[in-house]
N, CA and C atoms as a LAMMPS dump frame, in Angstrom:
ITEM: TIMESTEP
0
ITEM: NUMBER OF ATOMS
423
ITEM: BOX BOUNDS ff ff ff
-5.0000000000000000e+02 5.0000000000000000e+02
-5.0000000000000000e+02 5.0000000000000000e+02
-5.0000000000000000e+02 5.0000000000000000e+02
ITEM: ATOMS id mol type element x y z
1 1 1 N -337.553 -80.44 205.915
2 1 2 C -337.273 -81.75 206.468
3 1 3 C -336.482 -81.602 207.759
4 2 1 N -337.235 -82.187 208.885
5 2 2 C -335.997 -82.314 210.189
6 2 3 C -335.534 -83.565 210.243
7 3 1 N -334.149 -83.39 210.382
8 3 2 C -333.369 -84.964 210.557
9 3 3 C -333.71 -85.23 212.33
10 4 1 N -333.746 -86.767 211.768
11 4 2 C -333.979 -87.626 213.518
12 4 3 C -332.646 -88.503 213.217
13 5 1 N -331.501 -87.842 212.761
14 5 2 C -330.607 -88.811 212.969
15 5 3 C -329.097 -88.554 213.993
16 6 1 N -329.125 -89.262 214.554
17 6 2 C -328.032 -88.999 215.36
18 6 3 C -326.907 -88.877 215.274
19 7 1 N -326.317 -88.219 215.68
20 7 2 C -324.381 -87.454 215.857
21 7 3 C -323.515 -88.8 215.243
22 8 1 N -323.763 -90.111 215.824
23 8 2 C -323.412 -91.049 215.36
24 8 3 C -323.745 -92.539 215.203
25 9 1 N -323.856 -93.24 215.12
26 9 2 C -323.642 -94.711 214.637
27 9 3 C -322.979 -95.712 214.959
28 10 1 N -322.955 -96.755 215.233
29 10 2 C -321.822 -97.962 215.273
30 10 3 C -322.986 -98.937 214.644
31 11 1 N -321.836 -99.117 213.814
32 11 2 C -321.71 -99.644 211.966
33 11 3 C -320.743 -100.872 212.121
34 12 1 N -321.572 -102.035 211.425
35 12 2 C -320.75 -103.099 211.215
36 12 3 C -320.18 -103.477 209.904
37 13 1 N -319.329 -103.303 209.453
38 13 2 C -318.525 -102.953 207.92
39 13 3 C -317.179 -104.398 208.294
40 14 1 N -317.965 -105.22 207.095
41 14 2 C -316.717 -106.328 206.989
42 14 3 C -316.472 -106.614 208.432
43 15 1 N -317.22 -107.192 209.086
44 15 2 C -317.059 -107.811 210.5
45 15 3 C -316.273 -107.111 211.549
46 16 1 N -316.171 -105.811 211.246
47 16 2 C -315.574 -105.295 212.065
48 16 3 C -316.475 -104.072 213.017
49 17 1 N -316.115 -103.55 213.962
50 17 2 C -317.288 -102.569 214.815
51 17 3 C -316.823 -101.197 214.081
52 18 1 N -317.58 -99.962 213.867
53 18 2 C -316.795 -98.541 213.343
54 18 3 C -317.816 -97.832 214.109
55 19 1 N -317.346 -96.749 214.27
56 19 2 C -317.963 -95.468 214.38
57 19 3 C -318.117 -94.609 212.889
58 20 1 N -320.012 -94.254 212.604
59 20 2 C -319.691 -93.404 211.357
60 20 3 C -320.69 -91.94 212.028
61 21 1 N -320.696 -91.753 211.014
62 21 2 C -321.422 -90.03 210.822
63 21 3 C -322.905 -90.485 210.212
64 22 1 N -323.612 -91.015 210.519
65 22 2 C -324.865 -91.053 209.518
66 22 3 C -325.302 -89.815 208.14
67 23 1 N -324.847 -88.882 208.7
68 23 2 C -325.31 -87.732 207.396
69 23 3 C -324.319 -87.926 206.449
70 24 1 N -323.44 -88.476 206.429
71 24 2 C -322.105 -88.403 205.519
72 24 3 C -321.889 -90.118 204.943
73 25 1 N -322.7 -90.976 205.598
74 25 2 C -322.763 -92.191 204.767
75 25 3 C -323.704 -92.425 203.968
76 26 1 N -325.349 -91.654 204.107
77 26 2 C -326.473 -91.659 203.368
78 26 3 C -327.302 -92.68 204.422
79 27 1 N -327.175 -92.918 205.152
80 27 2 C -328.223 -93.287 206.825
81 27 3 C -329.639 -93.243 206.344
82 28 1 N -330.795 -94.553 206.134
83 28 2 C -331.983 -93.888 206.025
84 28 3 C -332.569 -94.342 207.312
85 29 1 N -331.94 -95.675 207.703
86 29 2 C -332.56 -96.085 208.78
87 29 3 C -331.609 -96.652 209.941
88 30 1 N -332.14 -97.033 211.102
89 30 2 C -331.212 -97.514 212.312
90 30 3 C -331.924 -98.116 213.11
91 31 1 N -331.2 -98.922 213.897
92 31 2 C -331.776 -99.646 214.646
93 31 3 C -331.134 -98.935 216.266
94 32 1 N -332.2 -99.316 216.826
95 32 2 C -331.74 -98.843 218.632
96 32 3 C -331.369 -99.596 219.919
97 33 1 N -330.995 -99.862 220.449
98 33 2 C -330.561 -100.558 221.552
99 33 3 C -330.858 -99.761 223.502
100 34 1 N -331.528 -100.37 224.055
101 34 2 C -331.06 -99.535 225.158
102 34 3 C -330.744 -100.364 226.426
103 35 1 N -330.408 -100.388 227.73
104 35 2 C -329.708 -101.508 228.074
105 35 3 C -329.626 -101.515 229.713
106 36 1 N -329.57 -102.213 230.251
107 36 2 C -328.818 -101.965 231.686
108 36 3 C -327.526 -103.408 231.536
109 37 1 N -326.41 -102.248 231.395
110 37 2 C -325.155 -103.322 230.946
111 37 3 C -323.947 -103.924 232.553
112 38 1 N -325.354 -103.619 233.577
113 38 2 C -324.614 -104.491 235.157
114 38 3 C -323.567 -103.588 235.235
115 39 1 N -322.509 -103.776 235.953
116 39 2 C -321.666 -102.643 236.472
117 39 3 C -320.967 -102.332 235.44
118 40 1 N -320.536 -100.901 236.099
119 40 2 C -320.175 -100.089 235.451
120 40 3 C -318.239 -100.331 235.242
121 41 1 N -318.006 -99.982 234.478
122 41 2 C -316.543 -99.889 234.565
123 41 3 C -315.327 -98.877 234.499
124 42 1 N -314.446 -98.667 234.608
125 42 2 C -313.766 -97.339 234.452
126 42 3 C -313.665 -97.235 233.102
127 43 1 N -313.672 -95.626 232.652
128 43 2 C -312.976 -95.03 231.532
129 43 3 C -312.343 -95.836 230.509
130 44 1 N -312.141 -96.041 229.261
131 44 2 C -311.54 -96.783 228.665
132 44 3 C -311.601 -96.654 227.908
133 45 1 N -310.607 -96.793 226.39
134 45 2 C -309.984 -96.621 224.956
135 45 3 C -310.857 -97.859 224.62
136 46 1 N -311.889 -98.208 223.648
137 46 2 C -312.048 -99.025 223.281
138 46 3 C -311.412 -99.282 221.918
139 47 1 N -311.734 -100.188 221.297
140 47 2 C -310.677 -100.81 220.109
141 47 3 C -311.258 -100.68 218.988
142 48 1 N -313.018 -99.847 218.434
143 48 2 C -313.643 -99.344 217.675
144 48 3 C -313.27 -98.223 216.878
145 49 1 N -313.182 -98.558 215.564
146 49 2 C -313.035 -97.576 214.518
147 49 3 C -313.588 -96.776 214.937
148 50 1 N -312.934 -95 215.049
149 50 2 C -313.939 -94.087 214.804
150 50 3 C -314.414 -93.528 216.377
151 51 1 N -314.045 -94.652 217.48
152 51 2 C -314.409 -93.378 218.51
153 51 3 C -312.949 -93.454 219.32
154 52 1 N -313.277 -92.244 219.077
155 52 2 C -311.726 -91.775 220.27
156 52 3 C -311.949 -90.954 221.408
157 53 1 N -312.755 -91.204 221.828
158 53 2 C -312.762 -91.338 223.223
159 53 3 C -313.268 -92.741 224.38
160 54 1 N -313.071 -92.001 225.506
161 54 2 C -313.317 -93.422 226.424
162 54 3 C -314.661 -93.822 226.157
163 55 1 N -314.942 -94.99 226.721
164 55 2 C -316.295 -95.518 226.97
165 55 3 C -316.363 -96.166 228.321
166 56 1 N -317.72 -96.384 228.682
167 56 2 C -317.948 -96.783 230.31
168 56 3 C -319.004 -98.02 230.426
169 57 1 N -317.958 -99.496 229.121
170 57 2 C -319.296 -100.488 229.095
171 57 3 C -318.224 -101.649 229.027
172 58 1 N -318.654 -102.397 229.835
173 58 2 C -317.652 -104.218 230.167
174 58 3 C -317.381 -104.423 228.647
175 59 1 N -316.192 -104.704 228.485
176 59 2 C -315.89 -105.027 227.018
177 59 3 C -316.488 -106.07 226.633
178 60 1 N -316.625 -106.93 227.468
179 60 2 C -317.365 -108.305 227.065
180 60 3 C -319.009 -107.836 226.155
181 61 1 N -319.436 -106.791 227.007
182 61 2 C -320.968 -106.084 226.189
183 61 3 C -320.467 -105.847 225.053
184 62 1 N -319.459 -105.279 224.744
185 62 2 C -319.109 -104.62 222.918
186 62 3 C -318.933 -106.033 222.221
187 63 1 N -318.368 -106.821 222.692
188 63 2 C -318.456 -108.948 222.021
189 63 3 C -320.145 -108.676 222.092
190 64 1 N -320.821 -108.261 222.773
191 64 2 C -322.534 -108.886 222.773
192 64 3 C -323.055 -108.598 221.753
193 65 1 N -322.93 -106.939 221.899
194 65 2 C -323.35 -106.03 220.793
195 65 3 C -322.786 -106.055 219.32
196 66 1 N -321.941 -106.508 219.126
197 66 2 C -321.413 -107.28 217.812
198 66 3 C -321.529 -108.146 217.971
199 67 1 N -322.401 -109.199 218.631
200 67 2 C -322.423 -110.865 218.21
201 67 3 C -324.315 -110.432 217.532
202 68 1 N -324.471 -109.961 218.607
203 68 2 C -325.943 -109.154 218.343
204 68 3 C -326.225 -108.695 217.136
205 69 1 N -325.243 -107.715 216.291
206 69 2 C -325.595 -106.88 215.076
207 69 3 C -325.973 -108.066 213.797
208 70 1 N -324.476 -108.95 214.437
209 70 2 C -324.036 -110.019 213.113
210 70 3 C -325.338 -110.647 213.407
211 71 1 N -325.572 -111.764 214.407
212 71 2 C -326.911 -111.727 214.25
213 71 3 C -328.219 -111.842 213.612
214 72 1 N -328.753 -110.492 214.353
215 72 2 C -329.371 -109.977 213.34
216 72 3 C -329.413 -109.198 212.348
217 73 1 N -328.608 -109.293 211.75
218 73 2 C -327.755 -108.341 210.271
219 73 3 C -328.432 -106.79 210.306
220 74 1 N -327.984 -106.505 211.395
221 74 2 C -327.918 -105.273 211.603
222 74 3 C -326.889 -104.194 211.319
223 75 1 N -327.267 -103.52 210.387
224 75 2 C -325.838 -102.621 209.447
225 75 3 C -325.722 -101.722 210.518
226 76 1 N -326.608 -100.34 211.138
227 76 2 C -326.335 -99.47 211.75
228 76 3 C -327.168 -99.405 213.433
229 77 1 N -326.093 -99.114 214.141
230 77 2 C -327.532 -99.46 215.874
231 77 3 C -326.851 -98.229 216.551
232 78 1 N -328.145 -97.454 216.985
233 78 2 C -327.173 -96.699 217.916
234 78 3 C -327.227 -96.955 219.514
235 79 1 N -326.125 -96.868 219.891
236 79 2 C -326.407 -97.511 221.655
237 79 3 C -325.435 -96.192 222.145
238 80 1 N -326.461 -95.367 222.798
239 80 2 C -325.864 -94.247 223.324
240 80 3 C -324.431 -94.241 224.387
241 81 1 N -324.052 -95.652 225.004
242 81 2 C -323.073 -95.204 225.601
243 81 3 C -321.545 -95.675 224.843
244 82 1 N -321.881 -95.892 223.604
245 82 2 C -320.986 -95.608 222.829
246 82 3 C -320.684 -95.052 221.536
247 83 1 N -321.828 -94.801 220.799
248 83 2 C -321.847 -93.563 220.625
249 83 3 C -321.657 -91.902 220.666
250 84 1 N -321.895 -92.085 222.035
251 84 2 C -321.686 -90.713 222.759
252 84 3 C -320.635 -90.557 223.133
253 85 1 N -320.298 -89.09 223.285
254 85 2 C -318.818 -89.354 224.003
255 85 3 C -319.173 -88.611 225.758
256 86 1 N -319.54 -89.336 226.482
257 86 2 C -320.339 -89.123 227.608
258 86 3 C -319.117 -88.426 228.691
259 87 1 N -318.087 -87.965 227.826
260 87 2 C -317.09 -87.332 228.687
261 87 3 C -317.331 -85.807 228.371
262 88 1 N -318.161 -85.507 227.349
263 88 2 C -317.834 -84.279 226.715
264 88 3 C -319.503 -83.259 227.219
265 89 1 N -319.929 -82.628 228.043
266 89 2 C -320.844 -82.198 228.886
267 89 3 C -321.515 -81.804 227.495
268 90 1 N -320.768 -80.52 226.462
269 90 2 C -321.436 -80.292 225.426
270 90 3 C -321.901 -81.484 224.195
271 91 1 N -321.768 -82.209 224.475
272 91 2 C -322.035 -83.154 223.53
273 91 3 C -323.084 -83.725 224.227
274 92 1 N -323.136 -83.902 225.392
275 92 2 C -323.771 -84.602 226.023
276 92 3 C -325.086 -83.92 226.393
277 93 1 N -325.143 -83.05 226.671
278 93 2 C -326.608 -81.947 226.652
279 93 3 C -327.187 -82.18 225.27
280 94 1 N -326.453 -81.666 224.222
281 94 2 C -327.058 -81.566 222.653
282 94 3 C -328.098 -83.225 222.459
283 95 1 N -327.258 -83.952 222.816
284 95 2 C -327.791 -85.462 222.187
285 95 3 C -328.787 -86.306 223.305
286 96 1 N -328.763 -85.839 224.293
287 96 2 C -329.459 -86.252 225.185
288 96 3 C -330.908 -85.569 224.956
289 97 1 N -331.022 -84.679 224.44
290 97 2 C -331.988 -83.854 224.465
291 97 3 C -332.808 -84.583 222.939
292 98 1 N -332.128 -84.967 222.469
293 98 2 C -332.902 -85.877 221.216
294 98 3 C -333.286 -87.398 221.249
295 99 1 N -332.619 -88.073 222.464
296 99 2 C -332.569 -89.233 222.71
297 99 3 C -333.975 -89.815 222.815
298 100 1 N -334.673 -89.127 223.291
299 100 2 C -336.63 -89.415 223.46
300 100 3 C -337.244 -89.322 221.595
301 101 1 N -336.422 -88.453 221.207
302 101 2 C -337.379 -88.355 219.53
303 101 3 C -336.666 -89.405 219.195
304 102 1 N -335.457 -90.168 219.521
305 102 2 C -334.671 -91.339 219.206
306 102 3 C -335.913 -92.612 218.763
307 103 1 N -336.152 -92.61 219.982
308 103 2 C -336.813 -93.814 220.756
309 103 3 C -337.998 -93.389 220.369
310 104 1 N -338.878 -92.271 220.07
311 104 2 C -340.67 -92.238 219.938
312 104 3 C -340.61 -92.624 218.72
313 105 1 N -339.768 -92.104 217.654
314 105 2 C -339.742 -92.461 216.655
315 105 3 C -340.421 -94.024 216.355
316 106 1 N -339.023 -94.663 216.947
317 106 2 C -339.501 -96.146 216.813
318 106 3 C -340.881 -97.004 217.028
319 107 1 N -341.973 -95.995 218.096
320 107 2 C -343.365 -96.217 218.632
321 107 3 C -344.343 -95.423 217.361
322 108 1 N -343.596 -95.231 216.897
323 108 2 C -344.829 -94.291 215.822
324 108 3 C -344.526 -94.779 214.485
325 109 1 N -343.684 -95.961 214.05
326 109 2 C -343.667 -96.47 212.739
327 109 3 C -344.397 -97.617 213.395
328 110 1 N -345.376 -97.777 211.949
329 110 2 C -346.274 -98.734 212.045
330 110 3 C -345.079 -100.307 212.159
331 111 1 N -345.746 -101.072 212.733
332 111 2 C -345.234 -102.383 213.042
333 111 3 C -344.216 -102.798 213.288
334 112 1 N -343.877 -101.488 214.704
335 112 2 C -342.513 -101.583 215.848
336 112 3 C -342.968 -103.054 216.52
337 113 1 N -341.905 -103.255 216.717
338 113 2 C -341.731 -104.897 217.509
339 113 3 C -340.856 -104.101 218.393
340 114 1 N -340.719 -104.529 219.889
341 114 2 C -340.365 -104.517 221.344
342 114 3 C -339.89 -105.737 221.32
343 115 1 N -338.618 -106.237 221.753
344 115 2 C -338.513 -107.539 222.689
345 115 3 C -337.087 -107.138 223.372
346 116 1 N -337.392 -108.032 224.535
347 116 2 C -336.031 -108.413 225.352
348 116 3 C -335.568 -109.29 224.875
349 117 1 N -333.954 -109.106 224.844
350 117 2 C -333.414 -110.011 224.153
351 117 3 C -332.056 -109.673 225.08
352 118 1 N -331.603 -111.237 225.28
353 118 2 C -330.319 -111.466 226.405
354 118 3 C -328.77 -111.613 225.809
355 119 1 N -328.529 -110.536 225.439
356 119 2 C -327.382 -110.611 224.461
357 119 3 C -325.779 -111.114 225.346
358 120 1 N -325.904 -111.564 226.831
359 120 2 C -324.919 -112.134 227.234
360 120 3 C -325.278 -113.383 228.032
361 121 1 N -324.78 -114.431 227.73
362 121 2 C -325.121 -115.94 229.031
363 121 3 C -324.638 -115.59 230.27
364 122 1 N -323.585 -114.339 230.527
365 122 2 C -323.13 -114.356 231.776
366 122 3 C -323.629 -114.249 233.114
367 123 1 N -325.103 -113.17 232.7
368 123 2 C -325.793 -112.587 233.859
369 123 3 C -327.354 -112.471 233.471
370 124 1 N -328.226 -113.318 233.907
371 124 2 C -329.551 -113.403 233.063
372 124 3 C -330.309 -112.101 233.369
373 125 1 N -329.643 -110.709 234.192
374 125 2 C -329.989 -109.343 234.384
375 125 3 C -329.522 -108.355 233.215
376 126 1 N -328.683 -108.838 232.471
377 126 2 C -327.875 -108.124 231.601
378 126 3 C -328.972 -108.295 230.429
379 127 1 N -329.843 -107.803 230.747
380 127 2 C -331.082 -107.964 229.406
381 127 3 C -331.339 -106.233 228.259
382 128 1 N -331.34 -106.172 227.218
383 128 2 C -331.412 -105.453 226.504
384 128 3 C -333.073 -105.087 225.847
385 129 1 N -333.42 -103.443 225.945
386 129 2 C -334.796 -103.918 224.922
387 129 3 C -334.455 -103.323 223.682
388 130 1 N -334.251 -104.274 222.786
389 130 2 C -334.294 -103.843 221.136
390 130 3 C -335.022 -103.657 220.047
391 131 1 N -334.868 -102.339 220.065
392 131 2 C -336.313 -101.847 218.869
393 131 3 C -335.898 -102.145 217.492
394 132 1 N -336.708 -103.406 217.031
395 132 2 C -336.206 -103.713 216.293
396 132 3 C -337.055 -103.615 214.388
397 133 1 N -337.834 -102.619 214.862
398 133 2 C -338.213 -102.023 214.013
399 133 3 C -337.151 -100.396 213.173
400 134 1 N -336.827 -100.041 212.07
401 134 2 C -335.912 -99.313 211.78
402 134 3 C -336.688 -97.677 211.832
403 135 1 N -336.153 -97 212.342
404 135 2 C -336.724 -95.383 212.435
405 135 3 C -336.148 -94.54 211.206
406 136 1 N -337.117 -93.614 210.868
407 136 2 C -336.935 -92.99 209.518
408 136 3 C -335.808 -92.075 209.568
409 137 1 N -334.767 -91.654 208.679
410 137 2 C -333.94 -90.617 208.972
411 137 3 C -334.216 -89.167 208.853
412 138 1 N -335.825 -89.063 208.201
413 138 2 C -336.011 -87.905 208.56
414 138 3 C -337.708 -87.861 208.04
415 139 1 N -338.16 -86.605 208.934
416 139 2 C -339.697 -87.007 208.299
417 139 3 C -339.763 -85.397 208.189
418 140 1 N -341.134 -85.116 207.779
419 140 2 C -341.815 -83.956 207.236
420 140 3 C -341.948 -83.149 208.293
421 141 1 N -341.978 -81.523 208.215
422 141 2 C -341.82 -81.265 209.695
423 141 3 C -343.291 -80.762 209.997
């Protein structure tokens, strides 16, 4: 069996945002996010269980992306720029390099749905595409 699951997660547990481990919670499936989140911002401690390091996304997007999960009752999503710890080069080679089996995944389970979906009123550019079909945590090799 090869795992298609990623380093990590952001998990909505009792209304709150976390960072988990997918192999260590029992992960079968996830949902994906990918984004152009308008400018960029400096470095920053966000206020999420579980990641300790910076992140480089308008805090107002992390309100989106949790108004988003609740939502659509979405338990686990991974959105690589927080997820990742995009400060760390080795981390960042390893997971980048899986980020495409991330995403094909989602094109190769039967009855993937694609849509844009505008997870902020602020900027009608701030558009997200969410695969909102769930990818397997691991398939046959």
């Amino acid at each position: 069996m090869a795992s298609h699951l990623p380093l990590r997660l952001l998990s909505l547990t009792d209304d709150e945002l976390q960072i988990i481990y997918p192999q260590t919670h029992g992960v079968k499936e996830f949902d994906i996010i990918t984004y152009t989140w308008g400018t960029t911002v400096a470095p920053y401690r966000c206020d999420i269980r579980g990641a300790d390091w910076n992140v480089k996304i308008n805090p107002q997007k992390l309100k989106d992306i949790k108004r988003l999960m609740q939502t659509a009752k979405i338990q686990y999503l991974w959105v690589d720029c927080v997820c990742l710890n995009q400060e760390d080069d080795k981390e960042m080679a390893a997971e980048v390099m899986k980020m495409y089996e991330y995403v094909s995944l989602c094109f190769a389970i039967e009855g993937f749905v694609a849509m844009w979906v505008e997870i902020s009123k602020t900027s009608p550019a701030d558009l997200a595409l969410f695969h909102s079909t769930k990818a397997p945590a691991s398939v046959t090799s």
